[in-house]
N, C-alpha and C positions, 0 to 999 in steps of 0.2 A: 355546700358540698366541700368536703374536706379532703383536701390533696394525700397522696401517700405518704410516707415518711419522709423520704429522702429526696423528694422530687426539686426542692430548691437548688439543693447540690448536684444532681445529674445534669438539670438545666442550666446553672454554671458552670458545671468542665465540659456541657457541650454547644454553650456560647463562648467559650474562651476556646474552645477546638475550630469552631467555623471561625472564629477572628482570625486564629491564626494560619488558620488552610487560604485563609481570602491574604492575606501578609505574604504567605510564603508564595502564591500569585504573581507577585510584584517583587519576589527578592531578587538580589543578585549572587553571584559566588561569594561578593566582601561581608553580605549580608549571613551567611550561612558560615560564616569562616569558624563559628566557634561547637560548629560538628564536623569540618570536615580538615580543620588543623589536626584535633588530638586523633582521625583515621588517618588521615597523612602520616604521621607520626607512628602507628602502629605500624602501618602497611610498609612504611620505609623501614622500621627495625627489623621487623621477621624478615624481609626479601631483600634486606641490608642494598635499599633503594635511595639516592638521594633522589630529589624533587624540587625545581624550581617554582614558587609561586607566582602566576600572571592572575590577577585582580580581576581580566574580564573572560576567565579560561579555568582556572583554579590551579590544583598543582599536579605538573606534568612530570613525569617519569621519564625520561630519556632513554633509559635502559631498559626497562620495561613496556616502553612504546605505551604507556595509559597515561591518562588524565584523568584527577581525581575531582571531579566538577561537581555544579549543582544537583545534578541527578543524582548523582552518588552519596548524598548526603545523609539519605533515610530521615528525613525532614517528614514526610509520611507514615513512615514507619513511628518515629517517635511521637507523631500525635495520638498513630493508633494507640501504641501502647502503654501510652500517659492515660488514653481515656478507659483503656480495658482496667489498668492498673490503681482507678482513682474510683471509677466506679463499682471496681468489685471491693476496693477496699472501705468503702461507704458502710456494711454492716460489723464492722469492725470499729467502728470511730463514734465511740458512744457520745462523746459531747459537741455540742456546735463547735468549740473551739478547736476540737480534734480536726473534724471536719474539714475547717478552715486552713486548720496548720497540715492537714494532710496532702493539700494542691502543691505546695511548692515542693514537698517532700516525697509525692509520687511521680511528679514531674524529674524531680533530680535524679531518683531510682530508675525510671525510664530513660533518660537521657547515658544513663551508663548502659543499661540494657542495650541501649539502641546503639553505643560506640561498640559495643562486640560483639553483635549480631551483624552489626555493617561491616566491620572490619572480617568476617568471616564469610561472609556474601562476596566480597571483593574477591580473599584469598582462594577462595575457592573459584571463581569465577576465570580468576587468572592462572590455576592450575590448571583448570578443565581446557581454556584453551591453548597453553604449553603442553600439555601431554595429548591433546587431540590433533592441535594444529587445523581448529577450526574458527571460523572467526564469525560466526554467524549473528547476528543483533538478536534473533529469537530464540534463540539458542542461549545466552544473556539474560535474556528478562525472564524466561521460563525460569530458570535458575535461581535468578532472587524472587521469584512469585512463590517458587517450594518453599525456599530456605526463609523467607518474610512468614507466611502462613502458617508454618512448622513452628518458628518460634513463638509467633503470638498464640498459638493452638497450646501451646507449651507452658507461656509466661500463664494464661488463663487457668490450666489446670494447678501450677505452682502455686497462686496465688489460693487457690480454694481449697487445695490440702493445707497451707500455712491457714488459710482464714478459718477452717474445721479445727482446725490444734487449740487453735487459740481460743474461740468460744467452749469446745470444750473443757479448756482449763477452766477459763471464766466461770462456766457454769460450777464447776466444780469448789469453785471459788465459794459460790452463792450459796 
C-alpha cells in the first residue's frame, strides 16, 4: 500500500506539535519568556506601560493593573498556526529539501504571526475592559476565542490565495 504524498511531512509537524503541546504542559513563565518578552514589549510601547518582571508570575503592569503570564502567551495559538501554516504550505514545497527547510521557516513566520495577533487580543482585551468597566473572566476568553479563530480562519484563507498565485505562475512557468 502506498501512502499519499505528503504524509511523512504532516506526521512530522504533527509529532513535533503533540511534543510540544506535551512541553508546553510542564512550562513555566521563564520557560515561555521568549513570546511573552517581545508582547511585553509591544504592549508596554503602544499603552506606554512599564512592567516589572517576576520569574514565577511574568510581567506585571502596575498601572494597568495586568499581568502578562503564561496564559497570555499564545503558546497555543502558535502551534496552531505553525501547523495550519506548514501543512498548507506542503503543496507548495516541491522538493524534500524544501520540505525540510520549510518547518523552521513556517515555524518562524508563525511565531511573528502569533506576536501580533497576541499583542492585539491583549490590546483589545484591555480596551474592552477600560471603556466597559467590566471585569468579567468570560467575558476575556470569549474575546480571544473570536479574535484566535478569526485570525487563524484568516491566516488559512491567506495562505491559499498566496499558495493559488504561486502554482499558477508555476504552472505557467511549465
Amino acid at each position: 500500500m502506498k501512502l499519499p504524498k505528503n504524509t511523512t511531512y504532516y506526521l512530522m509537524a504533527f509529532v513535533l506539535f503533540v511534543l510540544l503541546k506535551f512541553l508546553y504542559a510542564s512550562a513555566n513563565t521563564n520557560d515561555l519568556y521568549f513570546l511573552l518578552n517581545p508582547l511585553n514589549t509591544v504592549i508596554g510601547f503602544v499603552l506606554d506601560s512599564s512592567s516589572i518582571y517576576y520569574s514565577d508570575i511574568g510581567f506585571f503592569h502596575k498601572t494597568l493593573k495586568i499581568t502578562i503570564d503564561k496564559s497570555c502567551s499564545g503558546f497555543n495559538f502558535l502551534l496552531l498556526s505553525f501547523l495550519i501554516t506548514y501543512c498548507s504550505s506542503l503543496k507548495v514545497f516541491k522538493s524534500n529539501v524544501l520540505k525540510i527547510i520549510g518547518l523552521p521557516i513556517t515555524f518562524i513566520v508563525s511565531y511573528i504571526f502569533t506576536l501580533m495577533v497576541n499583542a492585539s487580543r491583549i490590546l483589545s482585551a484591555i480596551f474592552i475592559e477600560k471603556q466597559t468597566n467590566l471585569n468579567y473572566s468570560w467575558l476575556h476568553e470569549a474575546e480571544g476565542i473570536f479574535i484566535y479563530v478569526s485570525f487563524l480562519i484568516l491566516l488559512y484563507f491567506v495562505i491559499n490565495h498566496i499558495q493559488r498565485n504561486i502554482l499558477k505562475h508555476h504552472e505557467k512557468l511549465t
